[in-house]
N, C-alpha and C positions, 0 to 999 in steps of 0.2 A: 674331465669335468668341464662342465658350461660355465666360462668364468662369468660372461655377462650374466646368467640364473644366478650366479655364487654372489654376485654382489649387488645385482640390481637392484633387490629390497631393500637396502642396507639403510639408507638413509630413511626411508619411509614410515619404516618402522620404529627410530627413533626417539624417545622423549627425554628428557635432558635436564637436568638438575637445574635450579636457579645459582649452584656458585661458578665462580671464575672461572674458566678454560685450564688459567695457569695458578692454582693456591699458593699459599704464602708455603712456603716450605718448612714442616716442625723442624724443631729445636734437636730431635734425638734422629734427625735423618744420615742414613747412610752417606757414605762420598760418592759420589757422582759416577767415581769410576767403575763399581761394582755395574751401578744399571748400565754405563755406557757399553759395560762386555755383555752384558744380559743383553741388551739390543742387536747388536753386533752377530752375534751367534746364534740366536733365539726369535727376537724378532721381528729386526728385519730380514731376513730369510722368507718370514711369513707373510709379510706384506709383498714382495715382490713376485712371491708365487703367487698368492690367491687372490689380491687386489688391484694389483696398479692396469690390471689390463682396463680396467673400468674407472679405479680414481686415482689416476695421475695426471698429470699434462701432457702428457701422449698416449691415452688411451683414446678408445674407439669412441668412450664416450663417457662421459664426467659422470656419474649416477648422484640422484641428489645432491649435485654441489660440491660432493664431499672428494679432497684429494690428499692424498695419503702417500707421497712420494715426497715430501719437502717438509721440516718441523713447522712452516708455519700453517701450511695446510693442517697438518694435523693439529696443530693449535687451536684452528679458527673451525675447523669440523667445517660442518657440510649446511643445509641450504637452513635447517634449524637451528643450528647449534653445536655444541662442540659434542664430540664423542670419547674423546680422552679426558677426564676431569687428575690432574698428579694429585696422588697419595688419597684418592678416593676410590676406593675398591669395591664399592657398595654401589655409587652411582655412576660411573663411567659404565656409558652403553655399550661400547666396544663390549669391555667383559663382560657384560650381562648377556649379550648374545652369542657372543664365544660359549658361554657358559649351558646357553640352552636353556634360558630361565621359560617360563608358561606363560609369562605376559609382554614376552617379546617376539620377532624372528629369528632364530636362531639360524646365527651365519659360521661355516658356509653351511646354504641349505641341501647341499646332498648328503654331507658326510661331516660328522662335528668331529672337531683336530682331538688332537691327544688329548689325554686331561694331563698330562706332563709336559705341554705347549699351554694352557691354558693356565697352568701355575706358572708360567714362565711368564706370560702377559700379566698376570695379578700380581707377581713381584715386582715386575717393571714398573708398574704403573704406581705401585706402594712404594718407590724409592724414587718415584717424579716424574713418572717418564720421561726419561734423559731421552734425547735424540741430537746424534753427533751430524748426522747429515749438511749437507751444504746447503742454502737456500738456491735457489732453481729462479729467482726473481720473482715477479708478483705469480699468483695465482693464477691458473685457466678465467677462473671466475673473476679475479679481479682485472683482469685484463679485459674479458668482457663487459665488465661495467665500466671500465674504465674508458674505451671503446664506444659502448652506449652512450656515454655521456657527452658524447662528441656528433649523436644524431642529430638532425636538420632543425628538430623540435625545440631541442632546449638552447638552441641557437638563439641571440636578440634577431627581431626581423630587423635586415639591411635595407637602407634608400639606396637603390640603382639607376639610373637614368636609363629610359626606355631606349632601345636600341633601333637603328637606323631603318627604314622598310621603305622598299621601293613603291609602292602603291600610297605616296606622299597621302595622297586625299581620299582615303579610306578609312583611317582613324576619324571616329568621331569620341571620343574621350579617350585622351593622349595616352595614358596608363593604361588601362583596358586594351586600347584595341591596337594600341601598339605591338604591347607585348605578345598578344595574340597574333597579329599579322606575322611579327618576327617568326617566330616559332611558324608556321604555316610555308614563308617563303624559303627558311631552312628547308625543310623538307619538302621543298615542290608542290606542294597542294596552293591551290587557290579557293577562298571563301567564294561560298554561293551566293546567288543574289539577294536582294533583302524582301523581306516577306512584304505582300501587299497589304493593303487598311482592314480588309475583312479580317484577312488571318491577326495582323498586328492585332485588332483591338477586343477581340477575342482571348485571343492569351494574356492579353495586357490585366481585361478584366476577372478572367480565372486566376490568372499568380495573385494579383493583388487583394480582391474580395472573394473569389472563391464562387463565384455566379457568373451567368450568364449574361453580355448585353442584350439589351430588348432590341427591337429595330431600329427602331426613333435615336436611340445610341450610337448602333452601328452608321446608321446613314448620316448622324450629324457628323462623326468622327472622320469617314470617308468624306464628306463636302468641304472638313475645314482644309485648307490648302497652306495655312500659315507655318511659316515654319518650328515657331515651336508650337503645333498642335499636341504634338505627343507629349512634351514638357507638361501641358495643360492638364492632359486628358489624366497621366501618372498622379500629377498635383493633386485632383479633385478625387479619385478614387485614392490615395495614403490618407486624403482627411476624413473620408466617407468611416462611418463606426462598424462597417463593414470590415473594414484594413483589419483592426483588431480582433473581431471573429475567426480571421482568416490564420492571421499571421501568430494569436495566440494558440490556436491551435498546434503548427509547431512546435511550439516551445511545450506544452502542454505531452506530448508523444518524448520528450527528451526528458522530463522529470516524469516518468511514469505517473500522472497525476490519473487515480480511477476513486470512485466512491463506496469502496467495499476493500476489506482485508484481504481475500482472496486465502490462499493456504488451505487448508486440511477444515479448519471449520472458517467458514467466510461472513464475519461481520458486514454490514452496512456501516458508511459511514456517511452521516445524514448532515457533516456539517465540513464536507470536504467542499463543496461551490463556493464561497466565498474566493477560492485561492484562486478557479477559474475564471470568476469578473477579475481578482487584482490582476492575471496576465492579461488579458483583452482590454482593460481599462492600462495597463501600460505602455503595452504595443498601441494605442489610439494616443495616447499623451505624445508618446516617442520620448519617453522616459528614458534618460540615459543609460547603456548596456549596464554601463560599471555598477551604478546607484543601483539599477535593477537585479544584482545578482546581487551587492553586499544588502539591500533589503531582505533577500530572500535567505541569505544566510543566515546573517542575524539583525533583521530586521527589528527586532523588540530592543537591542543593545544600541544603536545609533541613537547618538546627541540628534535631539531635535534640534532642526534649524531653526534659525531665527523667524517667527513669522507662519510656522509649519498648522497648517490646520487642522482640524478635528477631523476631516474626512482623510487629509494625509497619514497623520498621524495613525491612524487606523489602518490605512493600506500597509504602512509599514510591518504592523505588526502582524497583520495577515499572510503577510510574506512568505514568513519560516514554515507555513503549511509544510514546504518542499519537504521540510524532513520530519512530516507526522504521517504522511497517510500510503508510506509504502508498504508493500505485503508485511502481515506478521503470523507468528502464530500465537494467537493469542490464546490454548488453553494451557502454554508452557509458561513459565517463569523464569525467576531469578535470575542470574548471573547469564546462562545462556541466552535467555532470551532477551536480553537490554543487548547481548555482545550482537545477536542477529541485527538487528534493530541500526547498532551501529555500524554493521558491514554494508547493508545497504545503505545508510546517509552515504558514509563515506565513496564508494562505489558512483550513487548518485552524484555528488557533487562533483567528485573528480572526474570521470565521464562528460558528463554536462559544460560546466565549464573548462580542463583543461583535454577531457579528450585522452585520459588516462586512463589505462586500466589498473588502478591502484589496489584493487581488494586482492588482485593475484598475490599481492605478499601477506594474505592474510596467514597462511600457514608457513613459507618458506619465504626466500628473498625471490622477490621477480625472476623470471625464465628467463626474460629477453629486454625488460628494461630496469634501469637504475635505481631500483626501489625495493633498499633492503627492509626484511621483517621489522624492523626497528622504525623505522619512518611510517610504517604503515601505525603501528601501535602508538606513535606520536600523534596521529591523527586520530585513533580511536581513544583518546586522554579528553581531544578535545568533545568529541559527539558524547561520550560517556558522561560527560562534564553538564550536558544538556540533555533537561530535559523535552521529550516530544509530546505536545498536546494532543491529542486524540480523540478525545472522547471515550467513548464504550458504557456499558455498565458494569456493574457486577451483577452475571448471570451464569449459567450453567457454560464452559467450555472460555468463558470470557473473566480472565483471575487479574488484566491486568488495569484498570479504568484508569483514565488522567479527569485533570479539567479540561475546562474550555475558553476557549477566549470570545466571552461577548462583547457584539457588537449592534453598532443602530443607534442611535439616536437616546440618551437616556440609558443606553444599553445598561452600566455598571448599576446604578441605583434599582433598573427594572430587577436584573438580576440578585441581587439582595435581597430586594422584597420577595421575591419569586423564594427564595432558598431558604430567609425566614419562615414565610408561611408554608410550607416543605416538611421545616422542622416540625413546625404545630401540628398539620398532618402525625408526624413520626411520631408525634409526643402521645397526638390521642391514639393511633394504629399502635405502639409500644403501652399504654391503659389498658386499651380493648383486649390486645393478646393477655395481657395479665389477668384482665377481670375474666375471660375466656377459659384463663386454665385456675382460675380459684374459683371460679362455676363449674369446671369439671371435677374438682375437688369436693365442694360443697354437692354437689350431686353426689357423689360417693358417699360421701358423711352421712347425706339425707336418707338414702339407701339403707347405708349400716343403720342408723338411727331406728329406720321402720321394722329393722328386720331384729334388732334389741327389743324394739316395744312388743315385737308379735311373741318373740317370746318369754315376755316377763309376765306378757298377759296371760300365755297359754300355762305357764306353772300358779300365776294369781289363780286362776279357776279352778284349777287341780288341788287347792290348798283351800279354796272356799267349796267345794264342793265336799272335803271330810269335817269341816268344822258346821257346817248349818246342811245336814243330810236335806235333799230332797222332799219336799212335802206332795202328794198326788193334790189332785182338783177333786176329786173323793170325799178326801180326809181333812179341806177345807169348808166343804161343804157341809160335813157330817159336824165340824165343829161349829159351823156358826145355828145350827137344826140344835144342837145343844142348846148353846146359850140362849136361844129365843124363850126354850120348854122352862128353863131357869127363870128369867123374865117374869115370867106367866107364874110360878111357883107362889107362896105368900108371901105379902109386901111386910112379914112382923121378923120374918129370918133374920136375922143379924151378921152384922159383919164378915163374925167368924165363922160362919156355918157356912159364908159363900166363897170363902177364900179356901174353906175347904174343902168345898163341894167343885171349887175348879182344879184343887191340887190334884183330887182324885180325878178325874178329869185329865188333866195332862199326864197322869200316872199311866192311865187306859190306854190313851191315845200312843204313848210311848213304845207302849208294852206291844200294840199293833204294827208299830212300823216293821221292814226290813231290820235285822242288825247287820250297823257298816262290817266291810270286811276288813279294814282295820282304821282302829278307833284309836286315834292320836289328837289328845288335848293340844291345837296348833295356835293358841290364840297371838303370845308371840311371834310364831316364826309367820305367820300371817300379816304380822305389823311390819317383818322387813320387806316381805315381797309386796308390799303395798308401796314401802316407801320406793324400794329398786320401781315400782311401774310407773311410780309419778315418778322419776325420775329422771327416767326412758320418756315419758313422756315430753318432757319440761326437754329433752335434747332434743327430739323431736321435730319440736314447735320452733325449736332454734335456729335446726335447722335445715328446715321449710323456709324460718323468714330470712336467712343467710343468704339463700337460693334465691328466692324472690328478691332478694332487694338485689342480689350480683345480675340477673334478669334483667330488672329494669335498667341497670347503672348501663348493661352494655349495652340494651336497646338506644339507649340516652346517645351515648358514643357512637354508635354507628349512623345515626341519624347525625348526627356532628358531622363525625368522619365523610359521611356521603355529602354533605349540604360544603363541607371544606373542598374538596376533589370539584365538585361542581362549580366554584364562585373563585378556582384558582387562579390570583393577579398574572395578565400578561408577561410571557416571559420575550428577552428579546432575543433575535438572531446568535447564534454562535460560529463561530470559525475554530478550526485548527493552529496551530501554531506551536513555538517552543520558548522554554527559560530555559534559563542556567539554573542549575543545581544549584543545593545550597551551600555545599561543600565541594566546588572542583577540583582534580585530584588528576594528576598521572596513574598510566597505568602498566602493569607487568606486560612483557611478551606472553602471549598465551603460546606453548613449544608446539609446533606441529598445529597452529590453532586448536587445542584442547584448552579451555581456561581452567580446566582441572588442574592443569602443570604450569607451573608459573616459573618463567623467566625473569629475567632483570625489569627492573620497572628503567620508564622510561619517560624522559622529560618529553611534555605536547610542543609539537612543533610540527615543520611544513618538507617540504622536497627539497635535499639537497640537489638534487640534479635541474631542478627548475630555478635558473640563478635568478634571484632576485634582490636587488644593494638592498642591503641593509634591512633584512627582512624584520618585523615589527616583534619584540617579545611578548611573552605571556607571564602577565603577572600573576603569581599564586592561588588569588582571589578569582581571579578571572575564568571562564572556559577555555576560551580562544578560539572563541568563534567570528570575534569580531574582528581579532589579527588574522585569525585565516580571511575573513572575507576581506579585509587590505590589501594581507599578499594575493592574492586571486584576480583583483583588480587592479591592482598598481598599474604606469603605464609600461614597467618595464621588465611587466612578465611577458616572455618569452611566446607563451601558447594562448594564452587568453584571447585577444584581439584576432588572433590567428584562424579559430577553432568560429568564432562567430561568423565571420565574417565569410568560413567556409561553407557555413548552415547555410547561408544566406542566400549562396552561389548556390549551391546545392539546390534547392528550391526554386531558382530561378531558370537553372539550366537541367537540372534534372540531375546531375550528377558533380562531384566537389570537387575544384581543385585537387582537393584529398578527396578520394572516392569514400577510403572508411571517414566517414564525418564523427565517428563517437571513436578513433583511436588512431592519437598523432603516433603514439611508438613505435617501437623500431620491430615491431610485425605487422605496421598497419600498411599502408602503402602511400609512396612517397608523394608529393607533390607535381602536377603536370606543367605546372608552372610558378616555380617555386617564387621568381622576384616579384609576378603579378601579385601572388598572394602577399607577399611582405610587404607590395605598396599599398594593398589595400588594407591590411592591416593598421598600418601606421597614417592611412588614409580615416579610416574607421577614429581612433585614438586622438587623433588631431582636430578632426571635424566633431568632438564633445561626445562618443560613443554613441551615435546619430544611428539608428537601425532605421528611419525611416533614408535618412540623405544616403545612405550608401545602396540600401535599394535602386533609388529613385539614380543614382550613378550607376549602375551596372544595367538600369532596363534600358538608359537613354543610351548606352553605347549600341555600336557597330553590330556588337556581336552578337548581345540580343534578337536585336533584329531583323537576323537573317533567316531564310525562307529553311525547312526542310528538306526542298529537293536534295532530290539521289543524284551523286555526281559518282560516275564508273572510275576515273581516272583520281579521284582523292580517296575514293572508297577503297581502292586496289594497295594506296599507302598506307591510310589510316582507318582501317576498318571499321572502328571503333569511335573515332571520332574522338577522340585526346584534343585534337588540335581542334576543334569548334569550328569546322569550317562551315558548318551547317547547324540549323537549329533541330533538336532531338524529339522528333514525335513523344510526346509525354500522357502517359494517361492520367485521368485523374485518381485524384484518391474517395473512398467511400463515401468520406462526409460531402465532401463536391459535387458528387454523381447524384445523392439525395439532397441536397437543395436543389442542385438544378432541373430534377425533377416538382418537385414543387415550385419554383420558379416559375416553373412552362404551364403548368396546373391552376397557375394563379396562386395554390393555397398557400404560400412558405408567406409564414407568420414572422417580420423582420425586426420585432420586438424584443427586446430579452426577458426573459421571463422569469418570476419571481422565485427565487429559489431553485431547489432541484424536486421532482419524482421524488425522488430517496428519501428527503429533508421527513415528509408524514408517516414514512416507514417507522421511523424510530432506530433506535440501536434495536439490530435481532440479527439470526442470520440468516443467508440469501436460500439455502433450500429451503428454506418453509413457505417463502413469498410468493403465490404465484406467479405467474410472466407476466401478465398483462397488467402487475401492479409494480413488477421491475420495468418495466419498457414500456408503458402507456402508450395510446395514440398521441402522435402531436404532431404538429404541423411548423413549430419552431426550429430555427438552423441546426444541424447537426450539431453542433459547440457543442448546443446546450441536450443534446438528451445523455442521460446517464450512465456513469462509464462503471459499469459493475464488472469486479474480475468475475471471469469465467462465465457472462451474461450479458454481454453486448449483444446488441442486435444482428439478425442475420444477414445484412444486407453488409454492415461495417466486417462481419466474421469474414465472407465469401471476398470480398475485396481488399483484402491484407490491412485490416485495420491492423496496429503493433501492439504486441502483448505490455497491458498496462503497468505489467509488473516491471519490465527491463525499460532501462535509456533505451530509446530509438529516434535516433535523428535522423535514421535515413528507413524509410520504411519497403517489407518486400511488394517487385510488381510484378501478378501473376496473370497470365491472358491461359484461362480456363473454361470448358464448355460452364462448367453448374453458373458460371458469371450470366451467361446468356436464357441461360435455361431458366434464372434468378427473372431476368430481366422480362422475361417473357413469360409466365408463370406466377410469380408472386400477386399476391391479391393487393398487394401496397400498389403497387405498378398500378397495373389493373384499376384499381380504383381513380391513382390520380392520372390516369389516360383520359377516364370519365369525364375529370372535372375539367382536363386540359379541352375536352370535346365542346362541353358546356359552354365556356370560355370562349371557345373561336366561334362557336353558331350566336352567340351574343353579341360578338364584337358588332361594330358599325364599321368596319375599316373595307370586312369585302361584301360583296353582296353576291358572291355566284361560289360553286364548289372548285374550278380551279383557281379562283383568289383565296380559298381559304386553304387549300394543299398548301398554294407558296407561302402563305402566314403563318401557316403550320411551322413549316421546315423553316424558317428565322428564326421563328421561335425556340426551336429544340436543336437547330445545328448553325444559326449563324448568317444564313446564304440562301440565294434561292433558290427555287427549287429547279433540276432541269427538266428538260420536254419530256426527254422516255423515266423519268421517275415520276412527271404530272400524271403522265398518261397510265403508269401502272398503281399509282395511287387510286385514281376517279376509280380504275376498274374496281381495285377492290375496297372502295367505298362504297360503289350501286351494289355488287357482289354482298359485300354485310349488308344494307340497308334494304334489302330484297328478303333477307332472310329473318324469318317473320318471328321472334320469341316473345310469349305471353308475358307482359308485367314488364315488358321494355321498351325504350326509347329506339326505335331503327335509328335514326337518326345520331344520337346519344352513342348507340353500340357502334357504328358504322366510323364516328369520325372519329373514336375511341381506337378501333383498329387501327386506322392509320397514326396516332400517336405513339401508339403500342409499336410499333416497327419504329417509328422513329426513335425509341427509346432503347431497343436492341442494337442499334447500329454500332460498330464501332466509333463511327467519327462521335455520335453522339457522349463517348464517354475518355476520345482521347482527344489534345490537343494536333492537330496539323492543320498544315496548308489547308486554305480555300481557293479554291480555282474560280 
């Protein structure tokens, strides 16, 4: 039998009772010594056979956690929970999958034991499961965390004194380029020389703003000769509102910040931009790191400061965006979906700032670092506890709406009014539907009513038609031809002779009619069916004017209703954000992350493994989000200061101290120079969590500054470049690559602009919007065009923009044909080649076509241009401008060509050396 098959499942398939491991043991329990020989004989026998090869402490390999060779292993179960519950025979999972039950695995999976072994485990475990065994010392697993906990990370960062280096006057910032030199002349390599002013001020102004110097820049940077020229040049470009375009974006890629849900149905989210100005408006302040993350944690919680103003106050509360506008699925609900909601906060923030991967214990205890299922559920106490602003509506696929947090000037009172008059809308819209359906009602009525009259009417005539027979036009005629001859008779006739001269008379005339075919004296039943027709009638008329007057009334209303909707008061801007519930509450272990199965509840709290004195409690009332945002930033968390300070490098060299920049644990990879980073850590913390001064310290060292050259004899040691002996050809990233296209174009619009695209979309979702009303023309910095999941632009797609929905603080760089094929093909290009063309045949700087090649190439790479690139330019300028197409500019098309190459180049889209 495959023991690794026999037991691999074992744990996975697990869910687990919410009581103790160990229960109190009844009153009417056996002695100890029965089960102690049940075990003895029965089963341990069975464990040693069909288990321990997989959960012991010398097995091949631990399977879920779980180790089954020592009572307290079996105690503490496996990575969810325990599998032995004493004197519970119903929920201990062991016997349930011994047993073969239908909503487990039943183990072992080739061949299920006896069922005379299986009552032998269901007695043991109903008499306590005794277990006489020795203890073995700590656990595999607790030896591993135990272990873990001893990693580099959760270590406080140490002050070391930079170590000795023979190349005295190479250091140019004593920390930095020290411990860089050290590390170098260990290993025999020698740093290359330092990059010239072109290359320098190039790079200088791509890391820092994210654009291109013009020439006028370049040559004043190259003339100044003072020695802090570069001090200067840093200075003026960190204050420039540029820096925070630049450098918020970063941070923007690390909180997965995008303007849509993304998931299975993908809302819009039309009031995620506000979170985007607060980080750009931070990074430009040089807002403190620490204030800048407990803002954003729980920004809406901090005591205002003394003095704090309206616009502050506001950024504050903007903050906690971070944890409204991650992926959801918004047409799920309940319990699952608040617990989704919180895997990502929690994921986010630990990521982001410590560089953890915490959500791994969302089902089991961490793989490989210190963070058991319990601590993870300590933290999802606290996000449960708050709630996320959002937005949404209520629409079809969208069940879960929040509020909002308005903002602007006025913003609360605008809002008010706006929600009142809302209401009034609702009040007349909630008339109109009512008077709507008592008019489709009263129309019914009207209906029956007419079709009561038609036939009360149609039996009235059938009832006067036997009582007053028919007279012909004949036999009225023949009767008034009587009376006239009467008339005319002698005027001495008296009374009587004419009353009886008409009896006979009507006698005759009787005697001539038809006889009815039945003759029924109906004078009565005549008087009822008169009264039923006026009756019918008299309902009728009622209602006719029922109808008519519900007619008018909604006429009335909708003419309301439409003139309300039209003359709706201003509303003001909204942002994202979160509160605390009203009720915050600890929460169960969810077993196996099912919240179906509920574990122990657990008090909210932070990382034992991330020591930090006296970490801040959580008072009952409270989230704790404000203690976590404490502990996160205190000065003597361990990773915090660590983990920035790595982005930072990251960014500036292309690659981290820690290479994983989003995972200090102990599978990320370790540190290339573990005491640099500690001093800059504590360099960072000391200097008031400064993201602009510890930049503006790493660009002005040494090591910065040195060239790219390829050296055969460092390249042979350190292939790779660990040791910085050189600076790393770097390419840019998408949003870079498109400003500085527009830059060279002229068009890049360096204003910020009001709002997002999205913002007039409304809440709906992203398939039904066209493209060109998700991703508009614009000609403003990339920041600012709209990060819709699964619909960014293709130019950010093709060059490893990072998926909105994950932390990425270090993004992928791919050098791919469709890059150039992009470059060279796209009608965007194409166009702002145009404008780049227009632009240089206007300028007044040259007046001949090889002054404008070299203007050219400043513009788009830097540098001049050389002779055999002048000379293959002109050609194929005369070459286009020869060739004649109706409706164009030769001209126009011709110096559009040569932008067009410019814009293909590689150098055009990576940093290196300028020769």
């Amino acid at each position: 039998m495959d023991r690794t098959l026999l037991v691999s499942g074992l744990m996975l398939f697990f869910a687990f009772s919410a009581s103790p491991a160990i229960a109190e043991e009844p009153e009417t329990a056996e002695p100890d010594t029965k089960g102690i020989e049940l075990f003895e004989k029965q089963i341990k026998p069975v464990l040693i056979e069909q288990c321990y090869e997989c959960h012991s402490n010398n097995g091949n390999d631990i399977e879920g956690g779980l180790e089954l060779d020592s009572p307290s292993g079996m105690a503490r179960g496996g990575d969810s929970g325990p599998v032995v519950l004493a004197h519970d025979t119903n929920n201990s999972m062991l016997l349930r999958m011994l047993r073969y039950e239908d909503d487990v695995s039943g183990m072992p999976p080739e061949e299920q034991l006896s069922e005379e072994t299986v009552q032998a485990f269901e007695e043991w475990i109903r008499l306590g499961a005794p277990d006489n065994r020795e203890e073995t010392g700590p656990t595999a697993k607790e030896q591993r965390l135990n272990a873990s906990r001893g990693h580099w990370a959760f270590q406080p960062p140490r002050a070391v004194v930079p170590p000795a280096v023979q190349r005295t006057d190479w250091p140019r910032d004593a920390t930095i380029d020290t411990f860089l030199l050290a590390r170098m002349e260990a290993a025999g390599v020698k740093p290359v020389g330092d990059a010239n002013r072109q290359t320098l001020v190039r790079r200088v102004y791509f890391d820092l703003v994210g654009l291109p110097p013009s020439p006028e820049e370049i040559d004043a940077f190259v003339a100044d000769e003072s020695a802090d020229a570069m001090a200067r040049l840093i200075d003026r470009l960190l204050a420039s509102p540029q820096f925070g375009e630049r450098w918020g974006r970063h941070w923007l890629d690390v909180v997965r910040y995008a303007e849509s849900s993304g998931m299975e149905f993908n809302f819009t989210y039309p009031h995620a931009w506000p979170y985007r100005n607060y980080v750009i408006d931070a990074f430009n302040a040089d807002k403190p790191f620490d204030v800048f993350l407990r803002e954003q944690i729980a920004g809406d919680l901090l005591p205002a400061p003394e003095g704090e103003s309206p616009e502050d106050l506001e950024a504050r509360r903007i903050a906690p965006s971070m944890l409204a506008f991650g992926p959801k699925r918004h047409n799920s609900g309940g319990d699952a979906y608040r617990m989704d909601i919180v895997d990502d906060q929690i994921n986010t923030v630990c990521r982001a700032t410590l560089a953890l991967t915490v959500s791994c214990a969302r089902c089991h205890d961490h793989k490989f670092d210190p963070i058991p299922t319990t601590e993870y559920y300590g933290l999802a106490g606290i996000f449960l506890s708050t709630e996320p602003l959002y937005g949404t509506i209520k629409q079809k696929y969208s069940n879960n709406p929040t509020d909002l947090l308005p903002i602007g000037p006025d913003a609360l009172a605008m809002h008010t009014a706006a929600e009142e008059y809302e209401k009034r809308i609702q009040e007349v819209d909630t008339s109109l539907a009512a008077s709507r359906e008592e008019l489709k009602k009263a129309t019914e009525a009207e209906q029956q009513a007419t079709a009561a009259k038609v036939a009360v009417e149609s039996r009235l005539a059938a009832a006067t038609a036997i009582v007053k027979p028919e007279v012909s036009a004949e036999d009225v005629a023949l009767a008034e031809s009587n009376g006239a001859a009467a008339e005319g008779e002698s005027s001495t006739k008296n009374d009587t002779n004419q009353k009886e001269a008409s009896q006979d008379e009507a006698s005759t005339a009787a005697e001539e009619q038809p006889v009815a075919q039945e003759e029924v004296p109906a004078t009565e039943e005549k008087s009822e069916i008169e009264k039923e027709f006026d009756q019918a009638v008299a309902l009728l008329a009622d209602a006719t004017a029922h109808a008519a007057t519900l007619k008018k009334e909604i006429a009335t209303n909708e003419a309301k209703v439409e003139s309300l909707k039209k003359n709706r008061p201003p509303r003001p801007a909204y942002a994202m954000s979160a509160r605390d519930r009203a009720k915050p509450a600890d929460t169960a272990v969810a077993i196996r992350g099912n919240i179906g199965e509920r574990g122990d509840v657990v008090p909210r709290g932070f990382l034992s493994a991330v020591n930090v004195a006296n970490p801040p409690a959580i008072e009952a009332d409270h989230s704790g989000r404000l203690e976590l945002a404490d502990w996160i930033t205190r000065a003597d968390n361990p990773l915090t200061a660590r983990v920035m300070v790595n982005r930072l490098w990251h960014h500036l060299f292309g690659r981290g101290l820690v290479s994983t920049v989003d995972n200090f644990g102990t599978i990320g990879k370790a540190p290339t120079h573990p005491e640099l980073l500690d001093a800059l850590a504590l360099r960072f913390v000391d200097e008031g969590w400064s993201v602009k001064k510890m930049i503006r310290s790493i660009m002005l060292s040494r090591a910065y500054q040195l060239s790219s050259t390829q050296n055969d004899a460092n390249h042979a040691i350190d292939p790779d470049n660990h040791l910085l002996w050189r600076a790393t050809p770097r390419r840019l990233e998408a949003e870079t690559i498109r400003d500085a296209v527009l830059a060279v174009s002229g068009q890049l619009d360096i204003e910020r602009p009001e709002g997002s695209s999205v913002t007039p979309l409304g809440d709906q979702l992203v398939r039904g919007i066209p493209t060109q009303k998700l991703q508009p023309p614009s000609t403003y910095r990339s920041v600012y065009l709209p990060v819709v999941r699964d619909y960014v632009p293709e130019l950010f797609d093709l060059f490893d923009f990072p998926s909105p929905s994950l932390v990425s603080g270090r993004r992928s760089v791919t050098n791919v044909p469709s890059q150039a094929l992009y470059l060279r093909n796209s009608s965007f290009i194409a166009e702002q080649a145009k404008h780049a063309a227009r632009r240089l045949l206007a300028s007044d700087q040259v007046s001949d076509d090889a002054g404008r090649v070299d203007l050219a190439t400043r513009w788009a790479l830097g540098r001049h241009v050389s002779d055999a690139e002048r000379t293959g330019a002109l050609q194929l300028i005369e070459q286009v401008r020869q060739t004649k197409v109706e409706g164009t500019d030769s001209n126009v098309a011709a110096w559009g060509a040569w932008f067009l190459t410019l814009y293909t180049t590689a150098e055009f889209r990576y940093l290196v050396d300028i020769d």
